[in-house]
SEMARDO-890430 format. One record per residue: residue in three letters; z, x, y of N, C-alpha, C, O, CB in turn; residue number from 1. Coordinates in Angstrom, 3 decimals. Last residue first. Glycine has a CB too. Layout:
N
ALA / Z / X / Y / Z / X / Y / Z / X / Y / Z / X / Y / Z / X / Y / NUM
...
END
This chain:
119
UNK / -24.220 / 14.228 / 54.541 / -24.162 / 15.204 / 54.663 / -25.599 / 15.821 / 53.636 / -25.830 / 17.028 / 53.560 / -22.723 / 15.493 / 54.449 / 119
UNK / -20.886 / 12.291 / 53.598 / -22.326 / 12.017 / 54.466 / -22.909 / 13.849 / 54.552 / -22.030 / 14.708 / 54.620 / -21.889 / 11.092 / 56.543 / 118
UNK / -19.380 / 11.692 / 50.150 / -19.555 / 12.999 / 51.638 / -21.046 / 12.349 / 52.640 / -22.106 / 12.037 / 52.097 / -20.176 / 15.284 / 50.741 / 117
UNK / -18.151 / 8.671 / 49.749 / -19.170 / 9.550 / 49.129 / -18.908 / 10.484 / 50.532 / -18.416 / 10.129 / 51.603 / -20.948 / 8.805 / 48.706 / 116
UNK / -16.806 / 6.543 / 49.917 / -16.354 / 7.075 / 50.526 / -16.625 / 8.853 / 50.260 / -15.894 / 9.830 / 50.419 / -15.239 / 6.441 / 50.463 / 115
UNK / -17.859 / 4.090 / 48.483 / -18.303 / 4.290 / 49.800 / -17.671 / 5.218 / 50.396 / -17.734 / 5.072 / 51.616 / -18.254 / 3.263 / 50.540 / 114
UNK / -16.387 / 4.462 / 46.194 / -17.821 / 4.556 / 45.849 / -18.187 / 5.035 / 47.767 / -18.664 / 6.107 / 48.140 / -18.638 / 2.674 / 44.996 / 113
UNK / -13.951 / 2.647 / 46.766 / -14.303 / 4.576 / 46.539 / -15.417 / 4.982 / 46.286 / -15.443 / 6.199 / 46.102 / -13.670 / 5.356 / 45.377 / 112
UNK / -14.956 / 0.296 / 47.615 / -14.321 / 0.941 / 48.164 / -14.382 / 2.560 / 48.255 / -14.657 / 3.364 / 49.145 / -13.445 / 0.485 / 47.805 / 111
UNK / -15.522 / -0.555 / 44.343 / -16.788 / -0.199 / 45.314 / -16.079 / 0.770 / 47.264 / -16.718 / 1.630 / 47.870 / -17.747 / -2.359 / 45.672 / 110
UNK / -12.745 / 0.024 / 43.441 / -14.044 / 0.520 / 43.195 / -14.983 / 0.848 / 44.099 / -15.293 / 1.944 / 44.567 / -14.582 / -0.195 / 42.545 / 109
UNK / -12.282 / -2.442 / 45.184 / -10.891 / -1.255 / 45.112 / -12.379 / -0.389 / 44.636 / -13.148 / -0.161 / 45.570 / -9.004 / -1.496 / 43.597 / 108
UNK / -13.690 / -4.776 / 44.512 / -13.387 / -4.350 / 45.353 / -13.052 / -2.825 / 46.176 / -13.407 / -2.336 / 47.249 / -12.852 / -4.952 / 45.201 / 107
UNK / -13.163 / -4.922 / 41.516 / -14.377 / -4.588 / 42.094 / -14.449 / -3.803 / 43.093 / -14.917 / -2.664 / 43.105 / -14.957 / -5.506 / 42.423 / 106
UNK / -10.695 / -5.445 / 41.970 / -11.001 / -4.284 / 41.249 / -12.114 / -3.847 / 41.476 / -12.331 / -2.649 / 41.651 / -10.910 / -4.368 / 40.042 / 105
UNK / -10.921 / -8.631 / 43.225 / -10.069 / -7.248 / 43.991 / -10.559 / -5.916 / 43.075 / -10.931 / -5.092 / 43.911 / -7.986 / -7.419 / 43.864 / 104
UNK / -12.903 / -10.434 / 43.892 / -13.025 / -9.647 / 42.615 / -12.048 / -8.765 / 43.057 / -12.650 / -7.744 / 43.390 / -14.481 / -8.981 / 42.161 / 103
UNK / -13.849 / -12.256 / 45.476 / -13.047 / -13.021 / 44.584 / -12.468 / -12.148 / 43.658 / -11.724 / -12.553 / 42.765 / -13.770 / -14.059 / 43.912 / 102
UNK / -16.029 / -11.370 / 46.977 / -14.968 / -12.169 / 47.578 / -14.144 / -12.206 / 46.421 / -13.090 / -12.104 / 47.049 / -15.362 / -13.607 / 48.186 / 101
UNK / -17.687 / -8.752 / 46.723 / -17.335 / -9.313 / 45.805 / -15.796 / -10.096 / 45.854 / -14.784 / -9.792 / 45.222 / -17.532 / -8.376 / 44.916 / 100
UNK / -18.880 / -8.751 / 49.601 / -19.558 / -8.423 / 48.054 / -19.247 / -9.062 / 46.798 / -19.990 / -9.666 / 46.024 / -19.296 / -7.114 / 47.661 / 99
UNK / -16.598 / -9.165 / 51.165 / -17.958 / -9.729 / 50.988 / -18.827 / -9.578 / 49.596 / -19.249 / -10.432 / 48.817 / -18.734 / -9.118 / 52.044 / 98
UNK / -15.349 / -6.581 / 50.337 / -14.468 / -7.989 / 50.402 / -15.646 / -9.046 / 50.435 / -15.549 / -9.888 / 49.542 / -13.345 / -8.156 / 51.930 / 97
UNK / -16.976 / -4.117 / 50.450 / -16.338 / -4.835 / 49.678 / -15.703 / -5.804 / 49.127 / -15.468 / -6.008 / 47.936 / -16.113 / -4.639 / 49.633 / 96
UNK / -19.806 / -4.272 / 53.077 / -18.174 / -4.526 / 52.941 / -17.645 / -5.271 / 51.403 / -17.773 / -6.463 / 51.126 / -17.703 / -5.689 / 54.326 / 95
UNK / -22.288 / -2.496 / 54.179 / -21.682 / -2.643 / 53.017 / -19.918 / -3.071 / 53.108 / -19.003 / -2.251 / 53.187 / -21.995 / -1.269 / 52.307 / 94
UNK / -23.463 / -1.757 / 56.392 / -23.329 / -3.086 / 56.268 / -22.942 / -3.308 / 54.477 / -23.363 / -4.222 / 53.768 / -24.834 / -3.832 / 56.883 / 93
UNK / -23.483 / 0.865 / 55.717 / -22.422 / 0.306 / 57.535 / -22.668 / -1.029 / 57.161 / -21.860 / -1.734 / 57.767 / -23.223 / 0.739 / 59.675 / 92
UNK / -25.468 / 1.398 / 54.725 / -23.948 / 2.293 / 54.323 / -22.991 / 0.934 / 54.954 / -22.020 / 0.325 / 54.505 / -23.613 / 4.319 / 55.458 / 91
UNK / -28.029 / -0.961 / 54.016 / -27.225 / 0.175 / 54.885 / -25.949 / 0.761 / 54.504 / -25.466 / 0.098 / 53.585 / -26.909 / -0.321 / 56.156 / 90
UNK / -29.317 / -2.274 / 51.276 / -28.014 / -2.894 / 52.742 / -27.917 / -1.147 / 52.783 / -27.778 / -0.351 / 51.855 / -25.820 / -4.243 / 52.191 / 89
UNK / -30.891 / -1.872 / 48.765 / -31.550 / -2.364 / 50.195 / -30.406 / -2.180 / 51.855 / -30.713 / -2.026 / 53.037 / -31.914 / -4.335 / 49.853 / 88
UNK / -29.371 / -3.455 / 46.863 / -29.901 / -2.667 / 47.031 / -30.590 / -3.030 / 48.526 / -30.728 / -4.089 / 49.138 / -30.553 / -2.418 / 45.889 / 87
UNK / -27.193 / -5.795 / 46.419 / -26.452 / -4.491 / 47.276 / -28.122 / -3.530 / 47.710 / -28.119 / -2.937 / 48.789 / -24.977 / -3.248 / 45.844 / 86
UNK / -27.965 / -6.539 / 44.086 / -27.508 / -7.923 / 45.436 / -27.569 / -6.927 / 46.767 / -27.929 / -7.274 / 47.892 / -25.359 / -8.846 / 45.267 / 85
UNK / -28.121 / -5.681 / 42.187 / -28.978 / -5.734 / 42.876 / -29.262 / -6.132 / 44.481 / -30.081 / -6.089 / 45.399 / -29.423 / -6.237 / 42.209 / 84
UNK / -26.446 / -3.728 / 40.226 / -25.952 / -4.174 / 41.133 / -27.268 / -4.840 / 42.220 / -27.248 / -4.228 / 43.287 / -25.029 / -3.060 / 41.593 / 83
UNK / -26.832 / -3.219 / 36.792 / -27.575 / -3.249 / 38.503 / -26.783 / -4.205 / 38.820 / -26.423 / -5.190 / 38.174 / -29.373 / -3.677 / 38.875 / 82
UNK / -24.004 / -2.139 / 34.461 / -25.319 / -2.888 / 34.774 / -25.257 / -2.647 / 36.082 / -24.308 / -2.135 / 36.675 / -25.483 / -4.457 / 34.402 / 81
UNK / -22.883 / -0.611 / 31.598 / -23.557 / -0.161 / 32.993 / -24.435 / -1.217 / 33.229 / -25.440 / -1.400 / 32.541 / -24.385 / 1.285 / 33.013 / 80
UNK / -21.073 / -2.363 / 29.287 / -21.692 / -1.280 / 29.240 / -22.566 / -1.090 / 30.860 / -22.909 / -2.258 / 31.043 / -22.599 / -1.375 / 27.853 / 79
UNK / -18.232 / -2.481 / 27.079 / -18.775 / -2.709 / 28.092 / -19.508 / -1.495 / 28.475 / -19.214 / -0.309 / 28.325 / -17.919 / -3.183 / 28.943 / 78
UNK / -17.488 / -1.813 / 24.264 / -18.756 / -2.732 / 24.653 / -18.980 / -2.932 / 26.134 / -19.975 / -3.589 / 26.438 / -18.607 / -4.191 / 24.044 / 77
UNK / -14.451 / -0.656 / 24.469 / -15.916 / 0.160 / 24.300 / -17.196 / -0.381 / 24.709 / -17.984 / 0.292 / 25.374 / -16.197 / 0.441 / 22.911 / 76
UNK / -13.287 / -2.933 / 26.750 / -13.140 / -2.594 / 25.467 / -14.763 / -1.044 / 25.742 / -15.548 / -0.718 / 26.632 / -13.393 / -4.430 / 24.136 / 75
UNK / -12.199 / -3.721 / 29.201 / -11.089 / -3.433 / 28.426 / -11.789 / -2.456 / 27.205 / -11.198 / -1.487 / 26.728 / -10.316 / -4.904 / 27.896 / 74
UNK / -14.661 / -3.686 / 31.940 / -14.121 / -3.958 / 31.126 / -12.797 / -3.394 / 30.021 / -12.514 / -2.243 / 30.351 / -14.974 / -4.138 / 30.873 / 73
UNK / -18.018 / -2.582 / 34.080 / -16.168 / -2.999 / 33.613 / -16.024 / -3.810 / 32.368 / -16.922 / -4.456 / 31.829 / -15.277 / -4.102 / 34.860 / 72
UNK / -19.939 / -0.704 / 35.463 / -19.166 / -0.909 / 34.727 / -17.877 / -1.653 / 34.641 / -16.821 / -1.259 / 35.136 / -19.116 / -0.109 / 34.537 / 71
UNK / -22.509 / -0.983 / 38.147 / -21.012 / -1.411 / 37.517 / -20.828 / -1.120 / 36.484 / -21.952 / -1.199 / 35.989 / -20.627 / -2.645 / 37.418 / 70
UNK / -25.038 / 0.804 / 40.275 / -24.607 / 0.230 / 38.734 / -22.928 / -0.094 / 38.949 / -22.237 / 0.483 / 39.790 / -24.907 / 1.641 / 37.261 / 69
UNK / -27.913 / 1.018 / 42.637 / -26.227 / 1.179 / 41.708 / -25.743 / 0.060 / 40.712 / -26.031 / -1.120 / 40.517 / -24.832 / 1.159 / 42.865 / 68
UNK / -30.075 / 2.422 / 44.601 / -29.685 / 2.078 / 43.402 / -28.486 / 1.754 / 43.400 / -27.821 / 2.262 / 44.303 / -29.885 / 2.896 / 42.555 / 67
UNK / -30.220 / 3.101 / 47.656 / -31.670 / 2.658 / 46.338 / -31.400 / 1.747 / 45.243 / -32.024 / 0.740 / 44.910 / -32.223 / 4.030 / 45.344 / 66
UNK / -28.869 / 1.362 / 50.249 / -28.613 / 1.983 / 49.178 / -30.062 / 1.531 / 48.329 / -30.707 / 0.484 / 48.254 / -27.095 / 1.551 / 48.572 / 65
UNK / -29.258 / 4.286 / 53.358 / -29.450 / 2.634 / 52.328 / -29.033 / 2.784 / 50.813 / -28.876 / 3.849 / 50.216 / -31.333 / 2.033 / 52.179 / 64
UNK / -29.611 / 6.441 / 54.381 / -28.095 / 5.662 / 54.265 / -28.225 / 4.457 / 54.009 / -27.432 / 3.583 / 54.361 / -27.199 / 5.636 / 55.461 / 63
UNK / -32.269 / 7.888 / 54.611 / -31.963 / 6.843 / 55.885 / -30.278 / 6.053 / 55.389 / -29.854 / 5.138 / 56.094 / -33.589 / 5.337 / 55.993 / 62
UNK / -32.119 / 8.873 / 52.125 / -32.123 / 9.773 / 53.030 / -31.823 / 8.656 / 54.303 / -30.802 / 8.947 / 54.926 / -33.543 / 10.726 / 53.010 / 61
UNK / -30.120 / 6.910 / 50.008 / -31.739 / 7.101 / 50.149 / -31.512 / 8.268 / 51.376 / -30.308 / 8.513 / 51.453 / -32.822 / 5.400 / 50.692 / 60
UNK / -27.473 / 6.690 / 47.833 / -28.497 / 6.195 / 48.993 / -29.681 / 7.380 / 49.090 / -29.946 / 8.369 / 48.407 / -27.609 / 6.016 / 50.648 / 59
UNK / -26.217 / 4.800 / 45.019 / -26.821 / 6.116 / 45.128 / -27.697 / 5.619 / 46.671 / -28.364 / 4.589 / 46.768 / -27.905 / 6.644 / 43.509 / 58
UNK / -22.808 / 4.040 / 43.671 / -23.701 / 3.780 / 44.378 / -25.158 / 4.987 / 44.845 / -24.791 / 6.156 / 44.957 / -22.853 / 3.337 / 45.376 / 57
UNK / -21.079 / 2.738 / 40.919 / -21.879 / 4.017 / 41.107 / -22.438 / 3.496 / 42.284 / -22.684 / 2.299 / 42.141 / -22.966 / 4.539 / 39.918 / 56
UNK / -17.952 / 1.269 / 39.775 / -18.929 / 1.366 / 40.897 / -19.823 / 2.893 / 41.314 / -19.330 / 3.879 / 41.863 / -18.025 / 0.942 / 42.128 / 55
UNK / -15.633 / 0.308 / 36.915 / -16.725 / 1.925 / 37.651 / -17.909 / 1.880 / 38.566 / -18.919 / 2.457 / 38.161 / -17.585 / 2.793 / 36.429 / 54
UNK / -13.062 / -0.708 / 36.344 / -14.290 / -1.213 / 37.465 / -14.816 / 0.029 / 37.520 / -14.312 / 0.835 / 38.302 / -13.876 / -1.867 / 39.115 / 53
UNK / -10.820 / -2.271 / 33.406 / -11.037 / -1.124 / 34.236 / -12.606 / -1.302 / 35.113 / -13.396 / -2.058 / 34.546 / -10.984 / 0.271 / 33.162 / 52
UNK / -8.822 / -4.350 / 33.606 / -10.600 / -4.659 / 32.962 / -10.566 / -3.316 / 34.078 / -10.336 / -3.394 / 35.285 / -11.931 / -6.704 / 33.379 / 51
UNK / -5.471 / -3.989 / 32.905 / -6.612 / -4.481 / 33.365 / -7.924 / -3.729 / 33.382 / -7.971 / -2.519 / 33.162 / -6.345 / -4.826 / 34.492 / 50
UNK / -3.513 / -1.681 / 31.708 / -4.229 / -3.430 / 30.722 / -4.573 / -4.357 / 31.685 / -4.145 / -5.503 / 31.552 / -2.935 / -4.523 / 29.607 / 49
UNK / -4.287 / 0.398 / 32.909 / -4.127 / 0.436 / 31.382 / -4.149 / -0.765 / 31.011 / -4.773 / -1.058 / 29.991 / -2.946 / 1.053 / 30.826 / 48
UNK / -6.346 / -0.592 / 35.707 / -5.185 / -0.062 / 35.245 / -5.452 / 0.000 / 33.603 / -6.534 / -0.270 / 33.084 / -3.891 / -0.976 / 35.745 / 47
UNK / -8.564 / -0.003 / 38.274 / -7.953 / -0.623 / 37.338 / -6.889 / 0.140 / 36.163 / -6.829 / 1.350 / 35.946 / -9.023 / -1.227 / 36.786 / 46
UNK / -11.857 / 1.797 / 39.689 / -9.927 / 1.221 / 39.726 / -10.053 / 0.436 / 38.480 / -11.059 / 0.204 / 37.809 / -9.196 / -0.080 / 41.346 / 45
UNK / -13.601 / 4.378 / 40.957 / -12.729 / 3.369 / 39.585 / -11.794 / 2.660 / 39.906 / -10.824 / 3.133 / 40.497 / -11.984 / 4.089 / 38.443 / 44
UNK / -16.941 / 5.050 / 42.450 / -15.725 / 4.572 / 42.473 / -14.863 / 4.017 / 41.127 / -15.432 / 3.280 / 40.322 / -15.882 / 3.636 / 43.367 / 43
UNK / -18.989 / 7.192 / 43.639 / -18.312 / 7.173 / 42.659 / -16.934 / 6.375 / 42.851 / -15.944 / 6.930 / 43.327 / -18.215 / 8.456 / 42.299 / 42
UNK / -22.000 / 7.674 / 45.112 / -20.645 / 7.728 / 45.233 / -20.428 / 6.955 / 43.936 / -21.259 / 6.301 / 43.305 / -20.005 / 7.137 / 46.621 / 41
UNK / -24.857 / 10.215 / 45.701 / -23.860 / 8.952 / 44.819 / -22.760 / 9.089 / 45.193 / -22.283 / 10.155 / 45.582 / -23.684 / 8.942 / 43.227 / 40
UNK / -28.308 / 10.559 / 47.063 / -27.012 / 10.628 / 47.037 / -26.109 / 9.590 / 46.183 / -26.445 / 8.425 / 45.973 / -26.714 / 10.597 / 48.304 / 39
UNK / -31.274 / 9.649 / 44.652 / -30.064 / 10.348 / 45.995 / -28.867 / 10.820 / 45.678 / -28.403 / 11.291 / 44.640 / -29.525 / 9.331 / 47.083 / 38
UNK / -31.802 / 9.175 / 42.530 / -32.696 / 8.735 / 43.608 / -31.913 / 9.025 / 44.519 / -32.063 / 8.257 / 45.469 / -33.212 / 7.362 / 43.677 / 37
UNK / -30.891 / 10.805 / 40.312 / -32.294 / 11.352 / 40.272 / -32.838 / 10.620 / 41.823 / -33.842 / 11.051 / 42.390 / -33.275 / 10.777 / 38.638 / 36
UNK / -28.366 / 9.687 / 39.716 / -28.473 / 10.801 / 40.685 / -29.885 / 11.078 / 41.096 / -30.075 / 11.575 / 42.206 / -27.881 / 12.057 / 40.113 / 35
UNK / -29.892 / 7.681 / 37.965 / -28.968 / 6.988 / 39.436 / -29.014 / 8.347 / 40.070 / -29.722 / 8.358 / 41.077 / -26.996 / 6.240 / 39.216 / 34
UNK / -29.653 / 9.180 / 36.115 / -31.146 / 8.207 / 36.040 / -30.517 / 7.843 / 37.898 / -31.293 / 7.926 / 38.850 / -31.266 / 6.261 / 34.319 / 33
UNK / -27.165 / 9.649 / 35.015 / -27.702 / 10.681 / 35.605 / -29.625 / 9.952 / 35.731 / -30.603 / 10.564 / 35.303 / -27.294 / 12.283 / 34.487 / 32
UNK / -25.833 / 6.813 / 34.642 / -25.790 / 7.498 / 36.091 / -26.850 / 8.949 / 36.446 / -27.236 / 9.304 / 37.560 / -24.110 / 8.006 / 36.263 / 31
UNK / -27.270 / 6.235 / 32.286 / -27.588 / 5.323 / 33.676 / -27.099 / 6.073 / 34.896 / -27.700 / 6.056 / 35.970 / -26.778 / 3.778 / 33.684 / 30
UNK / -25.749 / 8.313 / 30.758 / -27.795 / 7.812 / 31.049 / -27.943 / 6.993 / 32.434 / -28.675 / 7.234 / 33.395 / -28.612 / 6.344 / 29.532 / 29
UNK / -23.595 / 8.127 / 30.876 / -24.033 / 8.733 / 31.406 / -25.823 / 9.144 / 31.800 / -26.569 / 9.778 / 32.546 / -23.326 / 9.308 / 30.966 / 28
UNK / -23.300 / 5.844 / 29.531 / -22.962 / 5.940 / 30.762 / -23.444 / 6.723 / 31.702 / -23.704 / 6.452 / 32.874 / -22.000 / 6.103 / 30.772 / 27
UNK / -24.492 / 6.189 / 27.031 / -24.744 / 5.123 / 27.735 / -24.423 / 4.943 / 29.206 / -25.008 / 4.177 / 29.972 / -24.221 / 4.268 / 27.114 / 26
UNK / -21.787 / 7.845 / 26.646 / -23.126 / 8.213 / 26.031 / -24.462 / 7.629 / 27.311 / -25.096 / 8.300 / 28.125 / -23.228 / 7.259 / 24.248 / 25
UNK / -19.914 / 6.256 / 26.089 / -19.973 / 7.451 / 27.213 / -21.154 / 8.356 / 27.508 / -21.354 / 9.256 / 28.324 / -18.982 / 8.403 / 26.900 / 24
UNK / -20.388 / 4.673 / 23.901 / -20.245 / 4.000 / 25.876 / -20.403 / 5.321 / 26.688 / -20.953 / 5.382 / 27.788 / -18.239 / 3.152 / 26.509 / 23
UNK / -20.808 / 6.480 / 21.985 / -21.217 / 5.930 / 22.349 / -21.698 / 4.745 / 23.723 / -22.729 / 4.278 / 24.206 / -20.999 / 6.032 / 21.685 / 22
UNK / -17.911 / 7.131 / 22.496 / -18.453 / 8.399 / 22.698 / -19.932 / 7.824 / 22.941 / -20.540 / 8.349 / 23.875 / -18.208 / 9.526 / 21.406 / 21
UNK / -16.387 / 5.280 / 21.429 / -16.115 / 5.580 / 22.903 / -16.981 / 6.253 / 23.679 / -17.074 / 6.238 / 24.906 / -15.049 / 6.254 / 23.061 / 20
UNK / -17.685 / 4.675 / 18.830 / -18.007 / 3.622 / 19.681 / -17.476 / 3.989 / 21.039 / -17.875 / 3.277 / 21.960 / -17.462 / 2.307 / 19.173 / 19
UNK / -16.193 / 6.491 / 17.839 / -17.381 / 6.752 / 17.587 / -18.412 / 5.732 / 19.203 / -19.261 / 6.012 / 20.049 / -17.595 / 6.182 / 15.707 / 18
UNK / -13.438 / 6.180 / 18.475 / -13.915 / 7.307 / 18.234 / -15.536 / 7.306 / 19.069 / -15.944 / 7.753 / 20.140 / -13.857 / 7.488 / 16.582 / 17
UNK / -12.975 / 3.805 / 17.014 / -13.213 / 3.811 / 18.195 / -13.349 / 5.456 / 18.480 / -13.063 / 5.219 / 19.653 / -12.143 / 2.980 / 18.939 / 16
UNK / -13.975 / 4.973 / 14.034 / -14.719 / 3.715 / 14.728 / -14.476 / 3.670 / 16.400 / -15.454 / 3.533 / 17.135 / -14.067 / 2.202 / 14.019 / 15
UNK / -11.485 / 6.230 / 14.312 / -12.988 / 7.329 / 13.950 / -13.851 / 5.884 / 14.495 / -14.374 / 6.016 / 15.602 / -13.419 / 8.074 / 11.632 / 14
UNK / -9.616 / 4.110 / 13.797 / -9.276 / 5.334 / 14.556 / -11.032 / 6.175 / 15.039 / -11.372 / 6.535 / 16.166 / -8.105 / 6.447 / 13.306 / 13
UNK / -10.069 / 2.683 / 11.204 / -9.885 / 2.531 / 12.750 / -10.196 / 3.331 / 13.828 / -11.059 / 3.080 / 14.669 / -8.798 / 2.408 / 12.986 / 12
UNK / -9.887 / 4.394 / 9.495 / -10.839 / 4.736 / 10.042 / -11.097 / 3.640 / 11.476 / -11.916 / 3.720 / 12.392 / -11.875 / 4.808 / 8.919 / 11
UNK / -7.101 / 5.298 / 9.561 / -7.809 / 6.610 / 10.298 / -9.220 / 5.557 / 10.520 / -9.784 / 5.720 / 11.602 / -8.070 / 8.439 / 9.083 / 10
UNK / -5.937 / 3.009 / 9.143 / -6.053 / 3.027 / 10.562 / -6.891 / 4.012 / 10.754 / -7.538 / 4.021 / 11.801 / -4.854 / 3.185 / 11.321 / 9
UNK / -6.603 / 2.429 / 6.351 / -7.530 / 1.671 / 7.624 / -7.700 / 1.961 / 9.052 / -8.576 / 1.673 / 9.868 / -7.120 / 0.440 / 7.807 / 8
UNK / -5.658 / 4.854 / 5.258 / -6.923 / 4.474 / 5.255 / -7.648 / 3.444 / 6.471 / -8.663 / 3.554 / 7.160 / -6.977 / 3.918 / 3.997 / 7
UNK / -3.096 / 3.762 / 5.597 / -3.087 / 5.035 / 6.231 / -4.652 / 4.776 / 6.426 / -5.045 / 4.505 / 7.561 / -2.477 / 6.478 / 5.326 / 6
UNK / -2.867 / 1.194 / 4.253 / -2.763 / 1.322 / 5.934 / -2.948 / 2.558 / 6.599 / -2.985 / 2.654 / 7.826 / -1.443 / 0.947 / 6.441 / 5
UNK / -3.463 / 2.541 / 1.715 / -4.504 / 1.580 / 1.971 / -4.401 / 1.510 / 3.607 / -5.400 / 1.682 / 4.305 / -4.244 / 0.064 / 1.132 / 4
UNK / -0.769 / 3.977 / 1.126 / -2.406 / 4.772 / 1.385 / -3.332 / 3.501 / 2.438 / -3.708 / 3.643 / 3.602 / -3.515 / 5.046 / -0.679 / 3
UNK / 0.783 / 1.720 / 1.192 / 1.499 / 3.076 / 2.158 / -0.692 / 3.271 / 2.552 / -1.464 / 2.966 / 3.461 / 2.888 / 5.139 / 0.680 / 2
UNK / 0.000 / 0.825 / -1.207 / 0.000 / 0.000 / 0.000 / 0.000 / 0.862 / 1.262 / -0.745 / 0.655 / 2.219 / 1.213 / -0.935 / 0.004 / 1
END
């Protein structure tokens, strides 16, 4: 009985393993595809048992934005999507609380995302 729970958890264990390395995998495709059109900022928030927020933003030489992606969630399956709503808006007409009225993590995220080096 002892073996059989030792057995499940290692491969518990090697499954999220496998499936972390896989999101991280995935992650990093979409952002290094995102550095290729400018500049990026980089934002996270969220905690150990809230839906963690990864805001990528990338601008253009005029301080628009080209591209950017989200991440969130608790588990391995969450995976990088467009932000589309955002492409196109200026540095200066980007406000977090507008964007995403209802979303504070979002928020908190896209926040550190905008606080990329000008330069």
């Amino acid at each position: 009985m002892v073996t059989t729970l030792i057995t499940v958890a290692v491969i518990a264990w090697l499954c999220q393993m496998a499936l972390g390395g896989w999101q991280i995998h995935r992650f990093n495709r979409a952002f290094d595809a995102l550095c290729q059109k400018g500049r990026v900022g980089v934002g996270r928030s969220g905690g150990r048992f809230k839906p963690r927020v990864i805001v990528a933003i990338a601008l253009d030489d005029n301080h628009r934005v080209c591209d950017a992606l989200m991440m969130r969630g608790l588990t391995v399956f969450a995976r990088p999507v467009k932000i589309a709503a955002i492409n196109g808006l200026a540095l200066q007409e980007l406000e977090p609380d507008v964007i995403f009225p209802n979303d504070s993590l979002c928020q908190d995220a896209l926040s550190l995302a905008l606080k990329l080096k000008h330069g």
